[in-house]
N, C-alpha and C positions, 0 to 999 in steps of 0.2 A: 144774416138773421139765424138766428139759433131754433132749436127746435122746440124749445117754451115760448117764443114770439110767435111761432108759426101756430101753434096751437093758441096761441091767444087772440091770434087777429084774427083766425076760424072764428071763435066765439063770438066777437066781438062783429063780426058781418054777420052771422044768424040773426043777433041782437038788435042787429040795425044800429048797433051806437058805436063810437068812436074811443070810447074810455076816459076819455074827462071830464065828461057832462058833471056839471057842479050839484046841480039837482040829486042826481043818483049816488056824488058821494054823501050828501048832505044826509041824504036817506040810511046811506049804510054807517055813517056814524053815527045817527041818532038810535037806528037797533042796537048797534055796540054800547054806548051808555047807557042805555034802559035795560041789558042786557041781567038776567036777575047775577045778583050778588051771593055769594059761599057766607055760613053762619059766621057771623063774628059774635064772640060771650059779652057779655054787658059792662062786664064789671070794669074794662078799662074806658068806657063811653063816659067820661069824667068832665066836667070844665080846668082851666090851667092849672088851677093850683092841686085840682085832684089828683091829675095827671103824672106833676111834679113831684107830690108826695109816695106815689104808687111805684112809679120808677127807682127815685131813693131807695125804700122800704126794697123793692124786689132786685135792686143791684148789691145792698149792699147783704143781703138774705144769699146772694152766691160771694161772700169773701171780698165784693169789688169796695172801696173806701169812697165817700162821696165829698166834694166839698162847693160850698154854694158861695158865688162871689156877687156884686152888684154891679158891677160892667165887666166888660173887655179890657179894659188896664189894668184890671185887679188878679189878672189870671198870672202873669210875670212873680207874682207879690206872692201867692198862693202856691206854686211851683217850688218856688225858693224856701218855703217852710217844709212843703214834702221831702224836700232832697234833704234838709238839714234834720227834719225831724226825724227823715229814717236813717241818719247816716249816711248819704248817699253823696257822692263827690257834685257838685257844683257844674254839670256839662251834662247837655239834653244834645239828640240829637233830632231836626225837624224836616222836614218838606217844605216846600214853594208855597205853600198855601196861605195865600195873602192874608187872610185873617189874623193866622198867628204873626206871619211878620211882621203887620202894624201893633202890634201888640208892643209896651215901652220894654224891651227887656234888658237895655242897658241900663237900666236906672235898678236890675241885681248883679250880683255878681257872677250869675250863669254861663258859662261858656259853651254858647251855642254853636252847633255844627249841623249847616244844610245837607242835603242828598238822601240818598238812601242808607239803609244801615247793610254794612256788609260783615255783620255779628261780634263788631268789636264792642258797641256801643252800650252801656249800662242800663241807661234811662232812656228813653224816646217822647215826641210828644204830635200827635194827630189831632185834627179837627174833625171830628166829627157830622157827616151828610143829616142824618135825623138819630131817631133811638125811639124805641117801643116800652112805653108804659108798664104794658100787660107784664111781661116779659124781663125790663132792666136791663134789655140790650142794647147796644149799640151798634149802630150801623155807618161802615164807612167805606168807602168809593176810592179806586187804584185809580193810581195816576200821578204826576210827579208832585204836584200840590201835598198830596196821603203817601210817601209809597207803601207798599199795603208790606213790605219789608220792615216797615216798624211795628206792624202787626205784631210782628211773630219772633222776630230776633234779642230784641232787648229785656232784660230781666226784668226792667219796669216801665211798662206802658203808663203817659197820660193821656188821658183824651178830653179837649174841651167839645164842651156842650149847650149851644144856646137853648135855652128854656123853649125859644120860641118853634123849634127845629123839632121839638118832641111830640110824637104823636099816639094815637090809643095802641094802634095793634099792626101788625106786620102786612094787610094787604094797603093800607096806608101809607108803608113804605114806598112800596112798587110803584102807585101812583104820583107819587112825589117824585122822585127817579124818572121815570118817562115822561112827564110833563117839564121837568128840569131840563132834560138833556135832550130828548125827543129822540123817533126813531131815526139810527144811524149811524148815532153819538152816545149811543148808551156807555158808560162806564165797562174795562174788560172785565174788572172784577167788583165785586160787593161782595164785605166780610160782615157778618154777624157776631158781635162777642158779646156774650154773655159773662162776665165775673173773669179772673185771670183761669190761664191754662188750668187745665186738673185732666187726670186717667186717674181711674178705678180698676186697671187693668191687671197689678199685681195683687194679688191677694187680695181683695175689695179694698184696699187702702187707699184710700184719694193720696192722689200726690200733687201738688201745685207744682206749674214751670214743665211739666213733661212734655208740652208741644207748643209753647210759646212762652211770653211773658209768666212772671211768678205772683208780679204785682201788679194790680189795673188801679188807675189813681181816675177818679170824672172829675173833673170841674165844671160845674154847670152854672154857665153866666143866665143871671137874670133880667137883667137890665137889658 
């Protein structure tokens, strides 16, 4: 027994109780949810479609490019117009993340590559955990499904986004997150990206691509 068991099971005989009484946790999480809440501003308290508009509007207000498809098969379809409309060679490279891989993407001519990126890679493509309204951000969860190496290595980031995934404002995040994963399991990392890389570091000059991606492409399935 370590010397935090020992100080617990002190308490825990003052107390007279054992430490599992269901009654007593039932009590102490019912203070935790009632527990008062930090201001949130109004203006992302939206129904869906306001939601959807808000986020557009304020991703693509940092540089990021949006595009709106009507399912999941349409994302493959949508990719393939990115890469040819920017010039971009024909080869994504993704993660496990089962979403995308049922996604039809032999039906383009994309030359997909699993794993991580180890900074060869041009283009990259993530699924997206949720994304903040208010904000235009997106938020996404390490792991081999995301590696969070496509975050930051490839000169163009896509990340899909279901409509239904999106929420007002960032302490909405959190709680999506911990009710997803529960405690234990929490994800190691959560990235926040807002628009592609930029520093304003030299001269106030923004520079796009200085600490990661040049290009942030969404696809946000609606269906």
């Amino acid at each position: 027994m370590t010397s935090r068991d020992t100080i617990f099971a002190s308490i825990r005989r003052s107390l007279a109780v054992k430490g599992d009484e269901r009654i007593r946790a039932s009590i102490a999480e019912d203070r935790l949810d009632r527990s008062p809440k930090g201001v949130i501003p109004a203006r992302a308290q939206l129904d869906a479609a306001g939601k959807l508009r808000l986020f557009v509007e304020k991703a693509e207000g940092v540089q990021a490019t949006v595009a709106r498809v009507a399912s999941a098969k349409d994302v493959p379809g949508e990719v393939a117009r990115y890469l040819r409309d920017n010039n971009l060679p024909a080869a994504l490279r993704m993660g496990d993340d089962p979403r995308l891989s049922a996604m039809p993407w032999k039906e383009t001519s994309i030359d997909v590559e699993k794993g991580r990126s180890h900074g060869l890679d041009l283009s990259a493509i993530s699924h997206a955990e949720s994304a903040i309204a208010e904000t235009g951000t997106l938020a996404l969860v390490s792991g081999h499904e995301n590696p969070t190496t496509l975050n930051f290595l490839p000169d163009n980031h896509i990340v899909v986004l279901h409509a239904a995934d999106l929420v007002s404002d960032l302490e909405t995040i959190w709680q999506r997150i911990r009710k997803k994963f529960g405690k234990g399991e929490m994800p190691r990392t959560v990235n926040f990206i807002t628009g592609p890389s930029r520093s304003g570091d030299i001269e106030q000059t923004i520079l796009l691509g200085a600490h990661g991606p040049r290009a942030l492409h969404i696809v946000v399935v609606e269906g």
